[in-house]
C-alpha angles and dihedrals in degrees: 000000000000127000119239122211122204111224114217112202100204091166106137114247120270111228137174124218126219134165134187111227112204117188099255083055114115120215154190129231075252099039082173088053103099098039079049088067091038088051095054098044083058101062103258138120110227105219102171144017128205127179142194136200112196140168086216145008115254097236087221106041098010083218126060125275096252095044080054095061094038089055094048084048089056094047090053096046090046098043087241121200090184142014103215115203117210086203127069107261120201113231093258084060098041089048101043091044093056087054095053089043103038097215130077123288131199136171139227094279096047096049091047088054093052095048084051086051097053094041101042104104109168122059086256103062090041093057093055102045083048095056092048084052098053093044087050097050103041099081080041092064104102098059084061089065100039089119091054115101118261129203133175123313121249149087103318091006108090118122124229097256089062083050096050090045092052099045080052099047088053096046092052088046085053101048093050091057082050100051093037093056086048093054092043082059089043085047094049095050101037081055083051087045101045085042088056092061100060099109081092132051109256134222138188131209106208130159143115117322113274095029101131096259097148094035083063106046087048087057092045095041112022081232097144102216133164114286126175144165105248142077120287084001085159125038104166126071114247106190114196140185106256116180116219109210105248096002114057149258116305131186111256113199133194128209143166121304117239127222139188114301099002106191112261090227100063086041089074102032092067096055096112087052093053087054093116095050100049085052102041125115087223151022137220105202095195114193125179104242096193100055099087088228092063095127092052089050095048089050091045081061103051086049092056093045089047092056088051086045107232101107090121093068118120104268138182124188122229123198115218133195095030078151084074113049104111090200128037089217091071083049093057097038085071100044085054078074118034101029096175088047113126115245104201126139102217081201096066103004098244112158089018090116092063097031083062089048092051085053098049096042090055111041079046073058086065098036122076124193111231136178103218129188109197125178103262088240095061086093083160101063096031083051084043082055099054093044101050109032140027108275106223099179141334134200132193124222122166090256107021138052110199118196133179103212131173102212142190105256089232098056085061100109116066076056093064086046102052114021131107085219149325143203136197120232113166110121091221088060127053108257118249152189119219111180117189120184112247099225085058098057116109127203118253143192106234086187079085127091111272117226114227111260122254125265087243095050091053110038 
């Protein structure tokens, strides 16, 4: 009998990049740059480019008709397994460009998904690219039965292909309740987790992808984690102790990088990751100087923080990779702009001493200083007070306990319930006397979440 070998092809994809231009469309001097990278995380070797530049999409084709036929010459010419679009095509155009080709064709969003796929590694990170899947393909589900026969429409006339589109549309729609109550109950426990740590100040690295987040906090923390050069080479959030000379030791966390146009789906679909970051004290915005395209990156940021609506955090911007910028003057260029931006390199740790007093300088921004008297039997403030701020002194009366705390702006205000009294001593803030009868004071759980104080309370 003869032995049969099984033949593996492990020959990376051939794909072909395009991309519509409009005339409200920015762009770079290589406007095919970043879905090169994309491209190549993906697996796939990029063996032609074609552009357009348009006033306005072809609702069939998205690109002109003669752009059509050039790119399926090109295909041909290039042995193309896959024409890759650096736009967000709708499933008519998808589907009418893949018959004129003759190969398949995918969009931004769908080559992004399948980069987070391939990269998702915990239970967390997989449920939500799922679920942005799921939600991307559905409307997507007809073109999959196209090969299925069809017959006219009516009650009782329906062919087995229409059966077949419907059972799976039900079963995605399914799926995505599914997925969407399991990440409600990720999200629920990941806010209990991150609420847990607060016995620490907290801050986020966030930026565009590539960035060199990770790099950075390696060089910060000594964390060792994974840092590589390509885009969303991390999708899962690493948080790590990091000691700030004369101030303590916060926690540094690490999250996905962002990029132009993220799908909104997955967007959404990653809340429960970006957990840390919509609950830090602080965040490092952290934007590659060196790549020429650095202000529409850093825009691109501040869109995706805005739609997870924390852009009102307390931010600073760090520039990284000053160690690669070949002129001073593109350095500069960028500082014109943002003057209280960071400098710093994460390869050699230039910049790092200012970028430590900048931290410290802004989480003290969020702490007071206060003298508080509290009743020796309110264990549960006096035990609120150890837990969420430094303890100077304390000194014990028979009917008064005084304390000297350094506090989180925002626990202030079981502080302001339950005190005798407290003042203010910190030197940045106008000292101040605040007096509460005794008799009036509740008990509280300081277990719960604290609202922010007011402005009033606090100036």
């Amino acid at each position: 009998m003869r032995e049969q070998h099984t033949v593996i092809d492990d020959t990376p994809e051939r794909s072909v990049l395009a991309r519509l231009i409009l005339p409200e469309n920015s762009v770079s001097d290589d406007p095919l740059e970043e879905l090169h990278g994309l491209a190549t995380t993906a697996g796939t070797q990029v063996v032609g480019e074609l552009i357009q530049r348009r006033s306005t999409i072809d609702h069939g084709t998205y690109l002109g008709r003669g752009k059509v036929d050039e790119l399926r010459e090109l295909v041909e010419k290039t042995k193309a397994d896959v024409v890759i679009f650096d736009n967000e095509l709708n499933p008519g155009q998808t589907r009418n460009l893949e018959k004129a080709i003759g190969v398949n064709v995918i969009d931004r969003t769908e080559l992004i998904l399948d980069i987070f796929a391939a990269g998702a590694r915990t239970h967390e990170s997989r449920l939500a690219v799922e679920l942005a899947q799921l939600e991307y393909s559905l409307p997507r589900l007809k073109r999959m039965w196209t090969h299925l026969s069809r017959q006219a429409m009516g009650v009782g006339m329906r062919g087995p292909g229409e059966k077949q589109l419907e059972v799976d549309r039900r079963l995605a729609q399914k799926r995505i309740h599914d997925l969407k109550q399991e990440l409600s109950k990720v999200e629920s426990r990941r806010q209990r987790q991150v609420a847990s740590r607060r016995d620490a100040p907290t801050v986020s690295l966030v930026g565009y992808t590539n960035a060199g987040k990770s790099t950075l906090m390696n060089a910060l923390t000594e964390a060792e984690v994974l840092a590589e050069d390509k885009l969303f080479a991390t999708l899962d959030t690493r948080t790590r102790r990091w000691h700030l000379p004369q101030w303590g030791t916060v926690l540094l966390s690490d999250t996905v990088g962002f990029i132009r146009d993220l799908p909104h789906s997955l967007v959404a679909s990653f809340r429960s990751t970006l957990e840390e970051t919509r609950q830090a004290d602080l965040l490092l915005h952290v934007a590659d100087a060196s790549n020429p395209d650095v202000f529409a990156q850093i825009s691109a940021v501040y869109k995706v923080l805005s739609e997870l609506e924390i852009e009102e955090k307390d931010t600073l911007l760090v520039l990284n990779k000053i160690d690669a910028i070949e002129s001073p003057a593109m350095l500069n260029r960028v500082l014109d702009r943002y003057p209280n931006a960071i400098p710093v390199s994460a390869a050699d740790g230039k910049g790092f001493e200012s970028l430590i007093e900048a931290v410290g300088d802004a989480l003290g921004r969020e702490f007071i200083d206060l003298d508080v008297e509290v009743h020796p039997g309110n264990g549960k403030l006096l035990a609120f007070l150890a837990a969420k701020g430094e303890i100077a002194s304390q000194t014990f009366e028979s009917e008064v306990v005084r304390l000297r705390v350094r506090l989180p702006v925002s626990a202030l205000g079981p502080v302001r319930q339950a005190a005798i009294s407290y003042r203010e001593v910190n030197d940045r803030r106008a000292s101040r006397e605040q007096t509460i009868d005794e008799s009036s004071v509740a008990p509280i759980d300081v277990t719960d979440e604290v609202s922010p104080p007011s402005a009033s309370d606090v100036a």
